[in-house]
N, CA, C and O atoms as a GROMACS GRO file, in nm:
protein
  548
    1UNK      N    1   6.658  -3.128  -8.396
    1UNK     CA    2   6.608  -2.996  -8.427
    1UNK      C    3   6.711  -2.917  -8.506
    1UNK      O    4   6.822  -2.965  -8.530
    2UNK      N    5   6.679  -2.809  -8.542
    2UNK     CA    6   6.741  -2.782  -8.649
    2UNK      C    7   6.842  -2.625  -8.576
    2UNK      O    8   6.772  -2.561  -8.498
    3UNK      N    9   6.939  -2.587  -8.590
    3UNK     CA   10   6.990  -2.482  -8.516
    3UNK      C   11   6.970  -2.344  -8.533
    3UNK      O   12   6.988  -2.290  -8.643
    4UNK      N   13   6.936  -2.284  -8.435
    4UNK     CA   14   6.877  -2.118  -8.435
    4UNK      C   15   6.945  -2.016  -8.452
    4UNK      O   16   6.889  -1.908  -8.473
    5UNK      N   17   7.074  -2.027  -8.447
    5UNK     CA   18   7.174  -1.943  -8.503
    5UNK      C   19   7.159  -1.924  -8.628
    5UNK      O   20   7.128  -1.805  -8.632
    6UNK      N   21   7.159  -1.977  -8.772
    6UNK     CA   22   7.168  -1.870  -8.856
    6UNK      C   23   7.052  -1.878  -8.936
    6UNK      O   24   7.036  -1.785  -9.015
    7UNK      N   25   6.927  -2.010  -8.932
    7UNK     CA   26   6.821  -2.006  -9.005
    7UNK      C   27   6.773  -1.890  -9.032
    7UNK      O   28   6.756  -1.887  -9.154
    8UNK      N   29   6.733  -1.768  -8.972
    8UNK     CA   30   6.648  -1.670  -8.951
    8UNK      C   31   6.740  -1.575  -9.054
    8UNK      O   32   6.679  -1.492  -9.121
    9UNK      N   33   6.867  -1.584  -9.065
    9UNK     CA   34   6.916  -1.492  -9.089
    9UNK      C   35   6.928  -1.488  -9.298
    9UNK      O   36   6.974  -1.396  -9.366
   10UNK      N   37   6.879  -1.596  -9.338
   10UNK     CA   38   6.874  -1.637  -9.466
   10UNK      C   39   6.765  -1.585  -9.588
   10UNK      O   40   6.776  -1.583  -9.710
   11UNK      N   41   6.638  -1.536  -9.484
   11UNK     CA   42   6.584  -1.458  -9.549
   11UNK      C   43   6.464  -1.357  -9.410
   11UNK      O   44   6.432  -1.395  -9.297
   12UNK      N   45   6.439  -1.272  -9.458
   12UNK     CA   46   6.374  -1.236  -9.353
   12UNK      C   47   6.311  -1.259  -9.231
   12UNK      O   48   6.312  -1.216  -9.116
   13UNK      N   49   6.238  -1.370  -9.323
   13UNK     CA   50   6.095  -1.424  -9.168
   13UNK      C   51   6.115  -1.599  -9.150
   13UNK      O   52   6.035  -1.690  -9.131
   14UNK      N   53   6.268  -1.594  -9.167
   14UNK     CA   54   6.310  -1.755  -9.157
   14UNK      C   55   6.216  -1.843  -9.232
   14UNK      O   56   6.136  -1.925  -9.187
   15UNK      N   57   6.238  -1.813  -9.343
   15UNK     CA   58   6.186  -1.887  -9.507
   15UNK      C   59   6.274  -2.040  -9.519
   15UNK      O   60   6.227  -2.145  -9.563
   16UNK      N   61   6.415  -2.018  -9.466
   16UNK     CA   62   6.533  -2.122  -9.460
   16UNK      C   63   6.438  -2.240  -9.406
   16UNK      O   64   6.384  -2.339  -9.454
   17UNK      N   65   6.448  -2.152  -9.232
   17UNK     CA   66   6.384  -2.291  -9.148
   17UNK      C   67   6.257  -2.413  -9.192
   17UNK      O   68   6.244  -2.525  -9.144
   18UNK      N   69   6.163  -2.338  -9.314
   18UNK     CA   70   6.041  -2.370  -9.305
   18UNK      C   71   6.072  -2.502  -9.427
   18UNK      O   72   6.031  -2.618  -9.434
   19UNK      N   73   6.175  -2.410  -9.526
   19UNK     CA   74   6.198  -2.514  -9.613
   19UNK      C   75   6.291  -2.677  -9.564
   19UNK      O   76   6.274  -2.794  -9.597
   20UNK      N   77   6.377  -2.618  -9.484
   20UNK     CA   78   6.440  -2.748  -9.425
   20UNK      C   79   6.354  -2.812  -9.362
   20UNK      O   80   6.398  -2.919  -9.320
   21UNK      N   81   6.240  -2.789  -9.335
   21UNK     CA   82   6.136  -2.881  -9.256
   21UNK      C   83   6.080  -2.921  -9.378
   21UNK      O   84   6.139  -3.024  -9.410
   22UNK      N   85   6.012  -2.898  -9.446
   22UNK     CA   86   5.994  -2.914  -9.572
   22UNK      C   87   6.030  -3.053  -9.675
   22UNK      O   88   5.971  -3.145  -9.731
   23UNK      N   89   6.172  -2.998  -9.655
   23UNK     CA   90   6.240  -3.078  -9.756
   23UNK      C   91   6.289  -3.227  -9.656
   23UNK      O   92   6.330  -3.335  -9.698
   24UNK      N   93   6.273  -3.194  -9.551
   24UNK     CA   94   6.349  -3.334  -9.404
   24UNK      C   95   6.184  -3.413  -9.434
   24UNK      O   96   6.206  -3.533  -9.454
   25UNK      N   97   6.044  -3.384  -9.443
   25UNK     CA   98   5.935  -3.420  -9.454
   25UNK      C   99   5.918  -3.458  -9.588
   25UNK      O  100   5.834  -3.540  -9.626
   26UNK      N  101   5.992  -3.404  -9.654
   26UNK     CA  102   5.918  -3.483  -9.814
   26UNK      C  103   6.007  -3.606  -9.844
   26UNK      O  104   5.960  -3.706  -9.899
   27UNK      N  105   6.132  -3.598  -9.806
   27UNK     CA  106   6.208  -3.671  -9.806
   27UNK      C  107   6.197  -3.796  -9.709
   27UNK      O  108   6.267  -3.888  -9.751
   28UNK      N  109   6.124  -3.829  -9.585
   28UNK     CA  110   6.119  -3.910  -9.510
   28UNK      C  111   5.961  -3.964  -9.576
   28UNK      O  112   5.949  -4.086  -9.563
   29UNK      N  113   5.859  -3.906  -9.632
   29UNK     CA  114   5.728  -3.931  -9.655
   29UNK      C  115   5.778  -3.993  -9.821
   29UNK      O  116   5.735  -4.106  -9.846
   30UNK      N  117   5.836  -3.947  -9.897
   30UNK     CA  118   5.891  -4.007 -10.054
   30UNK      C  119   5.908  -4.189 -10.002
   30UNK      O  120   5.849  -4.294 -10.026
   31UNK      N  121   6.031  -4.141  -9.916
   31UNK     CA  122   6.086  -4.285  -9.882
   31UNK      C  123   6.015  -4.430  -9.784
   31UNK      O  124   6.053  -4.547  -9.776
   32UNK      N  125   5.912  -4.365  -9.726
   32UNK     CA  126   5.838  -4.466  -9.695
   32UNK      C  127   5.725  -4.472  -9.735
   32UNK      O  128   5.642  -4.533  -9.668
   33UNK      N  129   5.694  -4.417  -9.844
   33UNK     CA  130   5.599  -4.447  -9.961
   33UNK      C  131   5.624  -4.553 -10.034
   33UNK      O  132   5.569  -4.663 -10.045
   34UNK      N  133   5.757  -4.483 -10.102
   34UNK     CA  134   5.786  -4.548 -10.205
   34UNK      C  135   5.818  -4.734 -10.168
   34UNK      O  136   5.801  -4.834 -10.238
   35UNK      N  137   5.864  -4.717 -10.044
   35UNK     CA  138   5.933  -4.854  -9.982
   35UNK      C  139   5.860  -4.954  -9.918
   35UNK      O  140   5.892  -5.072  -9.901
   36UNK      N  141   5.720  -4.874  -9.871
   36UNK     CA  142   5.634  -4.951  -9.778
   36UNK      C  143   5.472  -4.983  -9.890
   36UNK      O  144   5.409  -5.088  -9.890
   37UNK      N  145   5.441  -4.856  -9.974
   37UNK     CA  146   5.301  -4.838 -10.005
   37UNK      C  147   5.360  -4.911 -10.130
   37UNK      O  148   5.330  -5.030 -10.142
   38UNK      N  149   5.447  -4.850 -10.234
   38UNK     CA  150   5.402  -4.877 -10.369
   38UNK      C  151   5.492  -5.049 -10.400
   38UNK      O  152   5.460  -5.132 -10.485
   39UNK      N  153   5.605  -5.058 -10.301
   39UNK     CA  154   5.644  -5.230 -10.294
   39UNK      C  155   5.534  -5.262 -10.304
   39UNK      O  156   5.500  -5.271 -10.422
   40UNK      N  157   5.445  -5.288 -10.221
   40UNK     CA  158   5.332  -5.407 -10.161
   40UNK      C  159   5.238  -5.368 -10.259
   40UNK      O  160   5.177  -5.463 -10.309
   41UNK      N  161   5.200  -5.221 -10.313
   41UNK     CA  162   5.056  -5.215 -10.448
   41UNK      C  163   5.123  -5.299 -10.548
   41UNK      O  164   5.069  -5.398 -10.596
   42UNK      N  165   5.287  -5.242 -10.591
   42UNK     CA  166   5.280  -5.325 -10.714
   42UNK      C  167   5.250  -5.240 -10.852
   42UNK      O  168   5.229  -5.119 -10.843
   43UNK      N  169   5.247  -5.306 -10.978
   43UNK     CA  170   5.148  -5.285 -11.062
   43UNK      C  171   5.230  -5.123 -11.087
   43UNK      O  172   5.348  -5.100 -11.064
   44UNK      N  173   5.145  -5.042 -11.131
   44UNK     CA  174   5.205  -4.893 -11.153
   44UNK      C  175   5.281  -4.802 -11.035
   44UNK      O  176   5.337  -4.694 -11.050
   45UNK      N  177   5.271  -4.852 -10.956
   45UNK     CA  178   5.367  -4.789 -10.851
   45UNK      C  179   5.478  -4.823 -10.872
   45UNK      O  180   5.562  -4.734 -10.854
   46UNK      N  181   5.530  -4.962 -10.918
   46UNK     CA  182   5.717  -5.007 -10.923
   46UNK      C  183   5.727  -4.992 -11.010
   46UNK      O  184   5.841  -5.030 -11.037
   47UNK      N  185   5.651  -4.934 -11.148
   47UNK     CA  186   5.714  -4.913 -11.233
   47UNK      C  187   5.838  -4.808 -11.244
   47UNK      O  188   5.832  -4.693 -11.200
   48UNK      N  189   5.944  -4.861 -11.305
   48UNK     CA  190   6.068  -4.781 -11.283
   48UNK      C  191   6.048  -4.635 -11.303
   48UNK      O  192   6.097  -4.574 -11.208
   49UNK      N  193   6.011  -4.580 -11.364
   49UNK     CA  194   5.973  -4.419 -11.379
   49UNK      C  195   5.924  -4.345 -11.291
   49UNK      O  196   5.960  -4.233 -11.253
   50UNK      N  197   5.829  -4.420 -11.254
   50UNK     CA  198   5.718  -4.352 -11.103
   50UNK      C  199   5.867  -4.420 -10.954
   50UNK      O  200   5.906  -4.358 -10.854
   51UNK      N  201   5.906  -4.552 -11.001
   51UNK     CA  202   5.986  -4.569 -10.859
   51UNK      C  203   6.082  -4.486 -10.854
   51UNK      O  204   6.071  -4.413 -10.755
   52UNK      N  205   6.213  -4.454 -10.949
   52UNK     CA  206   6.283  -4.363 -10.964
   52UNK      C  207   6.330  -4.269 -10.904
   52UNK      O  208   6.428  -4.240 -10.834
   53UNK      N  209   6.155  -4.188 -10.983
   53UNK     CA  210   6.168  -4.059 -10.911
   53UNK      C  211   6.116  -4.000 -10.792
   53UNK      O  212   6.118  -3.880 -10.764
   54UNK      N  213   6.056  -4.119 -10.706
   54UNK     CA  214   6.046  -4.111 -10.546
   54UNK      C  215   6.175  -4.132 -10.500
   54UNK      O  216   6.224  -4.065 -10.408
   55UNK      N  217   6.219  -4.198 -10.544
   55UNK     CA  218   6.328  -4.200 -10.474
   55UNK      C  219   6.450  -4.019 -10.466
   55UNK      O  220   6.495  -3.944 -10.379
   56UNK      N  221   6.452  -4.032 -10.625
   56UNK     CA  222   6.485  -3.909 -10.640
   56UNK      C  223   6.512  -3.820 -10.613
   56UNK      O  224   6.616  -3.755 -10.621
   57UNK      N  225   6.330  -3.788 -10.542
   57UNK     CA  226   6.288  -3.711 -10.514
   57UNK      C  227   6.342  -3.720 -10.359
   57UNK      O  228   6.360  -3.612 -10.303
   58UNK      N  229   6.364  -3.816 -10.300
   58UNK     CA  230   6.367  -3.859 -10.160
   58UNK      C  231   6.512  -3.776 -10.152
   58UNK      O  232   6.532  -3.675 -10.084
   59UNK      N  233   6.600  -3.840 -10.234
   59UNK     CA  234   6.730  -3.774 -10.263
   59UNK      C  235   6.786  -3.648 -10.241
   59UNK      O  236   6.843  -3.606 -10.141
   60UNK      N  237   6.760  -3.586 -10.359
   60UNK     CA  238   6.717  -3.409 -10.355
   60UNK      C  239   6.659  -3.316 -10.262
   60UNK      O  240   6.671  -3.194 -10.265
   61UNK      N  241   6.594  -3.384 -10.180
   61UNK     CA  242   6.522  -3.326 -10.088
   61UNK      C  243   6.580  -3.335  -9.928
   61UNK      O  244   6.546  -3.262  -9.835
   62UNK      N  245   6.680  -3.451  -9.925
   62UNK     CA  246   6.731  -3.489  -9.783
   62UNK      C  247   6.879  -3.346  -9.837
   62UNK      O  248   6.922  -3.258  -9.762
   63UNK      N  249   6.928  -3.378 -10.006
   63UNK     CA  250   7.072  -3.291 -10.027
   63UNK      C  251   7.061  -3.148  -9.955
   63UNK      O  252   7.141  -3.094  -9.880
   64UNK      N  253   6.895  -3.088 -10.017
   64UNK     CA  254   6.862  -2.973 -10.026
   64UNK      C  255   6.880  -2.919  -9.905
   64UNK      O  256   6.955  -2.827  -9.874
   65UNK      N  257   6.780  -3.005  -9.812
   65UNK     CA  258   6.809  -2.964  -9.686
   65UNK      C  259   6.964  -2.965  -9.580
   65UNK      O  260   6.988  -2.900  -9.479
   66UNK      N  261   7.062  -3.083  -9.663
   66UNK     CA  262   7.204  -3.020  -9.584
   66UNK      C  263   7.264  -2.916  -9.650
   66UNK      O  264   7.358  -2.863  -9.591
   67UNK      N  265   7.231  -2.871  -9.763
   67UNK     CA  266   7.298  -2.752  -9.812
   67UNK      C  267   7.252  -2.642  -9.724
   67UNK      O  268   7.331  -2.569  -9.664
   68UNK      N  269   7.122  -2.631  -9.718
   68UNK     CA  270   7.077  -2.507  -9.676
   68UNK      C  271   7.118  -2.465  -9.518
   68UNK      O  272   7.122  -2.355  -9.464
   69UNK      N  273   7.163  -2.662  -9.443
   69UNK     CA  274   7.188  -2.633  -9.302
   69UNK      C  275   7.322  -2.594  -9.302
   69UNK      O  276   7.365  -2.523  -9.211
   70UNK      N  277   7.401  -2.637  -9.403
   70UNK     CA  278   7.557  -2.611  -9.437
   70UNK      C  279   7.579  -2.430  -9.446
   70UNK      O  280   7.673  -2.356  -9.416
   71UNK      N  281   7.467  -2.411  -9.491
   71UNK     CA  282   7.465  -2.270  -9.548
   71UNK      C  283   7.574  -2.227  -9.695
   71UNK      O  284   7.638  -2.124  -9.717
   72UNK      N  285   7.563  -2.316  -9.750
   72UNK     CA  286   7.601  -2.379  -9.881
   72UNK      C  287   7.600  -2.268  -9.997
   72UNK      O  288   7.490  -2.285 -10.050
   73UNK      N  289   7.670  -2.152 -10.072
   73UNK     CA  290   7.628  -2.101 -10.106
   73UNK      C  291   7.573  -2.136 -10.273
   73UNK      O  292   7.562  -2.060 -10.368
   74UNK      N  293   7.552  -2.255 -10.263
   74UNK     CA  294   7.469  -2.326 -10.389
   74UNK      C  295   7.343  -2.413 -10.396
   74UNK      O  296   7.294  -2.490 -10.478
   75UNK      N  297   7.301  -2.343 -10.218
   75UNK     CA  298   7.181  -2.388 -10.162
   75UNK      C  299   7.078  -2.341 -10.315
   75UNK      O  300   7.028  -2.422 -10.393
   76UNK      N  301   7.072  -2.221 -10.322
   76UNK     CA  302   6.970  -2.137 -10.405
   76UNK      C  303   6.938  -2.206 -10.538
   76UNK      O  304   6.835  -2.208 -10.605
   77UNK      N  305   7.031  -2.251 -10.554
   77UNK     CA  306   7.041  -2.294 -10.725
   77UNK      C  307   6.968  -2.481 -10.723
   77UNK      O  308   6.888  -2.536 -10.800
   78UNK      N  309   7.028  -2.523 -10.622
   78UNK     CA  310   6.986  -2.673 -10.581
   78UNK      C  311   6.834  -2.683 -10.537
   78UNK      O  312   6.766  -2.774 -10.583
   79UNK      N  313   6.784  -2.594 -10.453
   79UNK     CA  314   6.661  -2.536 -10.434
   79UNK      C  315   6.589  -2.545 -10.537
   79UNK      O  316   6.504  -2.634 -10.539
   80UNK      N  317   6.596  -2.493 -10.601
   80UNK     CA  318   6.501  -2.468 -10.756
   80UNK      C  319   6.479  -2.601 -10.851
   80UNK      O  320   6.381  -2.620 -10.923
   81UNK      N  321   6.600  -2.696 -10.834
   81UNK     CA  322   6.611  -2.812 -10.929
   81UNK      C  323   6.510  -2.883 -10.818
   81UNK      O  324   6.408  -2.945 -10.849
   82UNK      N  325   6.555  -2.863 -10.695
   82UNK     CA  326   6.473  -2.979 -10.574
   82UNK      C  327   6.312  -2.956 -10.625
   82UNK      O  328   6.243  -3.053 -10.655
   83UNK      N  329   6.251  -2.791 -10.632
   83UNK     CA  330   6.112  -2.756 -10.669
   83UNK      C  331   6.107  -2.818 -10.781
   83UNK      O  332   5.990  -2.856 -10.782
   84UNK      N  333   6.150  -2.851 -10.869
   84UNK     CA  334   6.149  -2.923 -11.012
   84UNK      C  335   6.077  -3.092 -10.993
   84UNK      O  336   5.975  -3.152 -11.026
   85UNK      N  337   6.210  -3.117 -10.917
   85UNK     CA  338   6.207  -3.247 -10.871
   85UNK      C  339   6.096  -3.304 -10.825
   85UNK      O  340   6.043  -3.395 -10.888
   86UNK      N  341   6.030  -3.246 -10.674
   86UNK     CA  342   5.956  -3.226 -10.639
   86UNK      C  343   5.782  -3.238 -10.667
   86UNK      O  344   5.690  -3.305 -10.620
   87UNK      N  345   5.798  -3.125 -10.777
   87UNK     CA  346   5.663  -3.105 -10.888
   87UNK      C  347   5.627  -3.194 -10.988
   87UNK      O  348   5.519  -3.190 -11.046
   88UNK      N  349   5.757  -3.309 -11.021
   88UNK     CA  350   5.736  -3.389 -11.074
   88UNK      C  351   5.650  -3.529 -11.021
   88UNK      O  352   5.562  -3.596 -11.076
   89UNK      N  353   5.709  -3.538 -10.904
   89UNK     CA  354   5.693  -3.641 -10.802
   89UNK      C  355   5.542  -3.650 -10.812
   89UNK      O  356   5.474  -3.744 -10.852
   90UNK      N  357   5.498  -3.506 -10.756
   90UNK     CA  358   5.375  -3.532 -10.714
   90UNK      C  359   5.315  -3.565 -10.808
   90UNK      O  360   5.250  -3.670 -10.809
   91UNK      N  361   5.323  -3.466 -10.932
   91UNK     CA  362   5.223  -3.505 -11.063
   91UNK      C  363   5.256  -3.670 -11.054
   91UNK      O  364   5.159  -3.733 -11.010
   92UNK      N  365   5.349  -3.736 -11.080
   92UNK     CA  366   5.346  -3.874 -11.084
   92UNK      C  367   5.262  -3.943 -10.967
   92UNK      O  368   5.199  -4.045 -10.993
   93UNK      N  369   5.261  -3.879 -10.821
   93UNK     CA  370   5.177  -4.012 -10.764
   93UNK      C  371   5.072  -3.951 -10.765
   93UNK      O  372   4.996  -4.025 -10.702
   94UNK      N  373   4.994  -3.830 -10.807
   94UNK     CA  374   4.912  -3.800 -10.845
   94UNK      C  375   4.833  -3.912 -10.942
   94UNK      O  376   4.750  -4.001 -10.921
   95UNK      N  377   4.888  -3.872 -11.036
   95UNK     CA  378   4.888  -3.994 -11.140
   95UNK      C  379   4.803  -4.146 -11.092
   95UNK      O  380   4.688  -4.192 -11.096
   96UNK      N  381   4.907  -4.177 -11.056
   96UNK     CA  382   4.881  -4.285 -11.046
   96UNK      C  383   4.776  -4.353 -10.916
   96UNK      O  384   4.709  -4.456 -10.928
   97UNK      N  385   4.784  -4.251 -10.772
   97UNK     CA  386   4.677  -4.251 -10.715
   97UNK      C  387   4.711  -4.326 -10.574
   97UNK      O  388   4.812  -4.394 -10.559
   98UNK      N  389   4.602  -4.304 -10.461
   98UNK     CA  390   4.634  -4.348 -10.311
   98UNK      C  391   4.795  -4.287 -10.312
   98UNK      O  392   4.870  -4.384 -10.320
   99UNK      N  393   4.833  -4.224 -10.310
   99UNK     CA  394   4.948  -4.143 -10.257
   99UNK      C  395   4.957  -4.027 -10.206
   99UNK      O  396   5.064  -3.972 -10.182
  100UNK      N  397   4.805  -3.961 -10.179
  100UNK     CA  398   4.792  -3.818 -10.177
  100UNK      C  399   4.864  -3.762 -10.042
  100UNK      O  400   4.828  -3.649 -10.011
  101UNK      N  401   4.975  -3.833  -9.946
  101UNK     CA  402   5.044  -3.775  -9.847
  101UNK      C  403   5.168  -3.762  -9.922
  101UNK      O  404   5.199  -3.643  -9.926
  102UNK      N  405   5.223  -3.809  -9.961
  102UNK     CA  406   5.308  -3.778 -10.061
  102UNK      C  407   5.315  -3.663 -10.162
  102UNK      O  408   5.387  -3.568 -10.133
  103UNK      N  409   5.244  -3.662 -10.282
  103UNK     CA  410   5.198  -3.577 -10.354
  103UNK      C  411   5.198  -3.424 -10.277
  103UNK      O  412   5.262  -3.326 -10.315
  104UNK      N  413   5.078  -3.435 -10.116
  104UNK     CA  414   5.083  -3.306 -10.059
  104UNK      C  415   5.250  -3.265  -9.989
  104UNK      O  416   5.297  -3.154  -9.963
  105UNK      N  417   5.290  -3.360  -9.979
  105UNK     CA  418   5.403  -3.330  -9.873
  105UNK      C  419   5.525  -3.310 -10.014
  105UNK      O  420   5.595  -3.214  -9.982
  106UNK      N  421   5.559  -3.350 -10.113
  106UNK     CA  422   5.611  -3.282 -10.256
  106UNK      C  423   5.567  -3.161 -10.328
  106UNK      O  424   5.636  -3.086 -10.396
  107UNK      N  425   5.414  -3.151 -10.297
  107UNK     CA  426   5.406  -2.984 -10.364
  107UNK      C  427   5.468  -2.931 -10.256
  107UNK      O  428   5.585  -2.896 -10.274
  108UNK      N  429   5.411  -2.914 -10.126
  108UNK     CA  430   5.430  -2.803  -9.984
  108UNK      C  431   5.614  -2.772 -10.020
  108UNK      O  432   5.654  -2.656 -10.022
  109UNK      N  433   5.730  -2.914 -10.049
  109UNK     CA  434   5.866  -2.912 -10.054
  109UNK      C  435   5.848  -2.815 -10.171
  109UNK      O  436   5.865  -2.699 -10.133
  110UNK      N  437   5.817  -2.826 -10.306
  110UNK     CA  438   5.806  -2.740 -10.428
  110UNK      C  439   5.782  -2.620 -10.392
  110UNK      O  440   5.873  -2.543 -10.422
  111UNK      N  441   5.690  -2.569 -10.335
  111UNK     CA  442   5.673  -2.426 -10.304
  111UNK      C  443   5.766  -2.367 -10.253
  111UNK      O  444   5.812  -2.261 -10.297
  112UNK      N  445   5.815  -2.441 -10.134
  112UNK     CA  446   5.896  -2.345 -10.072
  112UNK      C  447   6.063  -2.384 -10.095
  112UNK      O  448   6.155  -2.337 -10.028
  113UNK      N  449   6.070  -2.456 -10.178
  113UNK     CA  450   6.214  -2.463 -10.224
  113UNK      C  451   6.220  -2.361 -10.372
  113UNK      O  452   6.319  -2.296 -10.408
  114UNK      N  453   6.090  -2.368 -10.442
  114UNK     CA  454   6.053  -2.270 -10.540
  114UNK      C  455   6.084  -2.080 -10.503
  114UNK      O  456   6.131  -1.986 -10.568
  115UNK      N  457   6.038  -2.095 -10.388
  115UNK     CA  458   6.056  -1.997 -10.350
  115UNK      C  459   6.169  -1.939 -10.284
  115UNK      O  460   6.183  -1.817 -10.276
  116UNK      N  461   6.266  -2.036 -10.230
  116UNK     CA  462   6.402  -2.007 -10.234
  116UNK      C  463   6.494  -2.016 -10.315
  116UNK      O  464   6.606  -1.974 -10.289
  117UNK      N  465   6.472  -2.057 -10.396
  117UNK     CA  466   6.541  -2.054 -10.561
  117UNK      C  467   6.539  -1.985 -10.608
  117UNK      O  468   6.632  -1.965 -10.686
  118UNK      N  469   6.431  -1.889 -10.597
  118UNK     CA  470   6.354  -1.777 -10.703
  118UNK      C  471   6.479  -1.668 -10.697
  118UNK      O  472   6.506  -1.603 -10.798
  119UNK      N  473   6.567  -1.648 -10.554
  119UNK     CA  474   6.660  -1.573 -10.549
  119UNK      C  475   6.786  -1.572 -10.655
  119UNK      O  476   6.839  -1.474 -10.707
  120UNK      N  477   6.813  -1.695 -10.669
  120UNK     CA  478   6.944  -1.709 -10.748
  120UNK      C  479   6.972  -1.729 -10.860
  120UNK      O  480   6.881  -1.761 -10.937
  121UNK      N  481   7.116  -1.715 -10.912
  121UNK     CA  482   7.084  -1.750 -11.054
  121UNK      C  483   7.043  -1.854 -11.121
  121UNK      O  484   7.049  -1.956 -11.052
  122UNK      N  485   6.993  -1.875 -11.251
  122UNK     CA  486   6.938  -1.998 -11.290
  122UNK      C  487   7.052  -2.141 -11.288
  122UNK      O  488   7.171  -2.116 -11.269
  123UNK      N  489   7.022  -2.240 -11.301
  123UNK     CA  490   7.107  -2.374 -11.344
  123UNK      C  491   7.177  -2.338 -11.475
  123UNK      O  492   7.125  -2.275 -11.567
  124UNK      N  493   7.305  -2.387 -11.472
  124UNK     CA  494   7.352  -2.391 -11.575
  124UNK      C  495   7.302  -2.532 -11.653
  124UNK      O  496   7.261  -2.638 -11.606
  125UNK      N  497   7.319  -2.493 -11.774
  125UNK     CA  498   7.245  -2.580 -11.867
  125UNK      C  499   7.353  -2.673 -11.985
  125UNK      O  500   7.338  -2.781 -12.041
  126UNK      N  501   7.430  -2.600 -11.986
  126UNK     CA  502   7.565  -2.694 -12.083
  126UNK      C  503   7.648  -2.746 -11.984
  126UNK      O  504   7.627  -2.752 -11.863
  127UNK      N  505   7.761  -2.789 -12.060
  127UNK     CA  506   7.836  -2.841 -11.988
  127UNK      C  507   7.985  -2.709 -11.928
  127UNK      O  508   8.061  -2.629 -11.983
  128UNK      N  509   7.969  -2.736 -11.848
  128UNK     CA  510   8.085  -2.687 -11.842
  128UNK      C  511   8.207  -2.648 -11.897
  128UNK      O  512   8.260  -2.539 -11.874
  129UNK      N  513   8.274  -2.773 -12.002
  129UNK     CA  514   8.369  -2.669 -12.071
  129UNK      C  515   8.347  -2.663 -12.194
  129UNK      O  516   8.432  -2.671 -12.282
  130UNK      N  517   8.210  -2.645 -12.208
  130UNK     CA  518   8.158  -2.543 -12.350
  130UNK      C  519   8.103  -2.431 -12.318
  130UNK      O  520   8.022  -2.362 -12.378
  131UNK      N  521   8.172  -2.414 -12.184
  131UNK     CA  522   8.008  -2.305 -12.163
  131UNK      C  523   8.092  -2.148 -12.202
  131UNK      O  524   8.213  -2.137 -12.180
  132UNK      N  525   8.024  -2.049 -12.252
  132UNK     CA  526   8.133  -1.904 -12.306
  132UNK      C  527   8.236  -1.922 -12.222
  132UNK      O  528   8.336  -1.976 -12.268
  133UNK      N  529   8.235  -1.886 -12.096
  133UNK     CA  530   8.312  -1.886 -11.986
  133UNK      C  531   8.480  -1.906 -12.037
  133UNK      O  532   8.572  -1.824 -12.044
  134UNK      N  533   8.472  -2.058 -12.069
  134UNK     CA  534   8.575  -2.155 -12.034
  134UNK      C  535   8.612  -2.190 -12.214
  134UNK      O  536   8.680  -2.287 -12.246
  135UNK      N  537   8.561  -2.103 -12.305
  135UNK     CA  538   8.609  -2.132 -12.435
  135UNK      C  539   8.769  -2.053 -12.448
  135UNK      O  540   8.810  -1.976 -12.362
  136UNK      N  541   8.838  -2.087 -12.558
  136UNK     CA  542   8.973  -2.025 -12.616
  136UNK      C  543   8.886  -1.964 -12.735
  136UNK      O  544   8.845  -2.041 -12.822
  137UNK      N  545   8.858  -1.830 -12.742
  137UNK     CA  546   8.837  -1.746 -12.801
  137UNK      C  547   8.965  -1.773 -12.949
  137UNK      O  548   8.970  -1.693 -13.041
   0.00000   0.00000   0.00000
């Protein structure tokens, strides 16, 4: 279970808690999809693109949720890439089809990692030491 000390305190009506359930569920449902359903279909499920990014997705979604239990203050920003991640997933087993526990259990993670993202600043997008920041003027 997940600890009651500071979930609640992250956003009003414990938005934290709902997403770490969230993201512990999309991440355990990605990975025995991807490992149990689309091994044995075959065919457009292993294709590397669609396998990938279950996995990926499996990835991002187990990180998301120790940041947020860490209380990480780069939960917010990781959040938002995870809703990315996420939204992709599903459209892909969308796609491709018989995956719809998946798909639902990747949007439900998207929403509410979407929605904890929404707080922070965006991803940085260059690299680091091009970014204004870190130039010699």
């Amino acid at each position: 279970m997940l600890p009651e000390a500071s979930m609640g305190r992250a956003t009003p009506n414990g938005d934290m808690r709902e997403c770490i359930e969230h993201c512990l569920d999309c991440n355990k449902i990605c990975i025995e999809t991807a490992m149990q359903h689309c091994l044995e279909a075959g065919g457009p499920h292993v294709k590397p693109e669609h396998f990938r990014l279950m996995v990926t997705c499996a990835d991002i979604c187990r990180t998301a949720a120790d940041f947020m239990l860490a209380e990480s203050e780069f939960h917010v920003r990781l959040c938002a890439l995870c809703a990315e991640v996420c939204e992709a997933c599903a459209e892909s087993c969308r796609d491709i089809g018989g995956m719809d526990e998946c798909a639902i259990a990747c949007e439900r993670c998207a929403t509410s990692c979407s929605a904890m993202g929404a707080t922070g600043r965006p991803l940085q997008t260059e690299p680091l030491l091009t970014h204004p920041k870190h130039r010699n003027s």
